[in-house]
C-alpha positions in Angstrom: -10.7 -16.5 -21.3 -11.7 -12.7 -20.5 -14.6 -14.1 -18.3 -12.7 -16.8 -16.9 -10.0 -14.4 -15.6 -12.7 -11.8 -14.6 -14.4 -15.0 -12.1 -11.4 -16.3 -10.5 -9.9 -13.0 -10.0 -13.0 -12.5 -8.1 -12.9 -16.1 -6.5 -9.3 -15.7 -5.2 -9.6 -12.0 -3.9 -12.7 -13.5 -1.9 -10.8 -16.5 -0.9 -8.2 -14.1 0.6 -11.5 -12.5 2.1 -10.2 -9.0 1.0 -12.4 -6.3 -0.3 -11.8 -4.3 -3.7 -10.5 -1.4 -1.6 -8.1 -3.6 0.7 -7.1 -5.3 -2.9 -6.7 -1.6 -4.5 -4.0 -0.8 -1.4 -2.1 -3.6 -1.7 -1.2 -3.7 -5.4 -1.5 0.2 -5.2 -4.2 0.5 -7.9 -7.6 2.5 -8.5 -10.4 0.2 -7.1 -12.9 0.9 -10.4 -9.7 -0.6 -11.9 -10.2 -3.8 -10.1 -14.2 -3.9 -10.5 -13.2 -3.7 -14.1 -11.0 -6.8 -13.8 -13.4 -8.4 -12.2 -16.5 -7.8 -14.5 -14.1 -8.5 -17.6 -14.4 -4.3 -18.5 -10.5 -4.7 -18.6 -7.3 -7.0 -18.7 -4.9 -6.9 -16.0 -1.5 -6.3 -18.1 1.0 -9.1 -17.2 2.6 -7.2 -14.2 -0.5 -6.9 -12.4 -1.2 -10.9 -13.1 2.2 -11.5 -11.8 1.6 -9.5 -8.4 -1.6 -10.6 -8.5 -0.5 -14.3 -8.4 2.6 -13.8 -6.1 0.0 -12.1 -2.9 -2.3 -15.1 -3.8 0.4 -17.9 -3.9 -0.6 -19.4 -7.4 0.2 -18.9 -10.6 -0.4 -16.6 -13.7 -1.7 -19.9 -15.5 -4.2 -20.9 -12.5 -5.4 -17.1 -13.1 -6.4 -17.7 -16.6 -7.8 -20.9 -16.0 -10.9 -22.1 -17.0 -11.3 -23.7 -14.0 -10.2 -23.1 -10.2 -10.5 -25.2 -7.3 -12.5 -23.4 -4.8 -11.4 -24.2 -0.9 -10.2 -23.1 2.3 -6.6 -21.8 2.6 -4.8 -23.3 5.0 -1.2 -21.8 6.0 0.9 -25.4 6.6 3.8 -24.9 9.4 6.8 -26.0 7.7 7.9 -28.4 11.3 4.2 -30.4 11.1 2.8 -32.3 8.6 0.1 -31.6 9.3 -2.2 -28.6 8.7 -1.9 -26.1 11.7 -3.4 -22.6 11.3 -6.5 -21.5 8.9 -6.4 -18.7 7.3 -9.8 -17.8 8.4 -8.8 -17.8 12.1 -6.1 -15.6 11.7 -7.3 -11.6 12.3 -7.4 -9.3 9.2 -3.8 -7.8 10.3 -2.2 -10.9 10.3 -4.0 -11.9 6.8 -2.7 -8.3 5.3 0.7 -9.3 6.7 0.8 -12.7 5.2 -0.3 -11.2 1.6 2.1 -8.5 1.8 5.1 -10.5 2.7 4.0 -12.4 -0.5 5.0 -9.7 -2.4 8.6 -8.7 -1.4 9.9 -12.0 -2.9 12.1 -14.1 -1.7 15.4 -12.8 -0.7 13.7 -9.9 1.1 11.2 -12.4 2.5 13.9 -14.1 4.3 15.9 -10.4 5.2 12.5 -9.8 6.8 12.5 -13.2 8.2 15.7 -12.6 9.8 15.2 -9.6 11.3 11.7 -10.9 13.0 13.8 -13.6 14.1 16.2 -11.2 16.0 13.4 -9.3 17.6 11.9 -12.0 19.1 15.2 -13.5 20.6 15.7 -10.1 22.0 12.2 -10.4 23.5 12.6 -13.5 25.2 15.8 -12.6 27.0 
């Protein structure tokens, strides 16, 4: 499992097209910690998997998978169907922002959500 975890800990930081030190921030750990995890050196301890899979929207279990499906994220807009903004086109601020909102959880997600909401009313006056 240990190099399993190590690879798609690797695979899904990539996929999220963030480096070790941009990783590091986020979580608010050492970077050699995270070159660790990703070599297999260490074991994230369950909190970190469970950040860890909240910023990349997926679960502990897909972590410690054997296998992961590798492919483009695609952010769906909740009023479409269909697909409507990649990931990939969005700028590095935006994809920070995303990852970061991630990781409030819910309730504060949609405190946050609230308050952007009011801003932009405000702005449109």
């Amino acid at each position: 499992m240990t190099d399993s975890l190590a690879k798609n800990l690797r695979n899904f930081r990539l996929a999220h097209k963030l480096t070790q030190d941009e990783l590091a921030a986020i979580i608010k750990k050492d970077r050699s910690l995270i070159a660790k995890y990703e070599t297999g050196k260490a074991i994230p301890p369950l909190p970190v998997l469970k950040i860890l899979s909240a910023l990349y929207n997926t679960s502990v279990d897909e972590l410690c998978a054997e296998k992961t499906d590798e492919g483009e994220l695609v952010l769906n807009d909740p009023e479409k169907e269909e697909d409507s903004v990649e990931y990939a086109e969005l700028t590095k601020d935006e994809q920070m922002l995303i990852l970061k909102l991630r990781l409030l959880g819910y309730d504060k997600f949609l405190k946050f959500s609230k308050k952007v909401d009011i801003e932009l009313n405000k702005t449109q006056i």
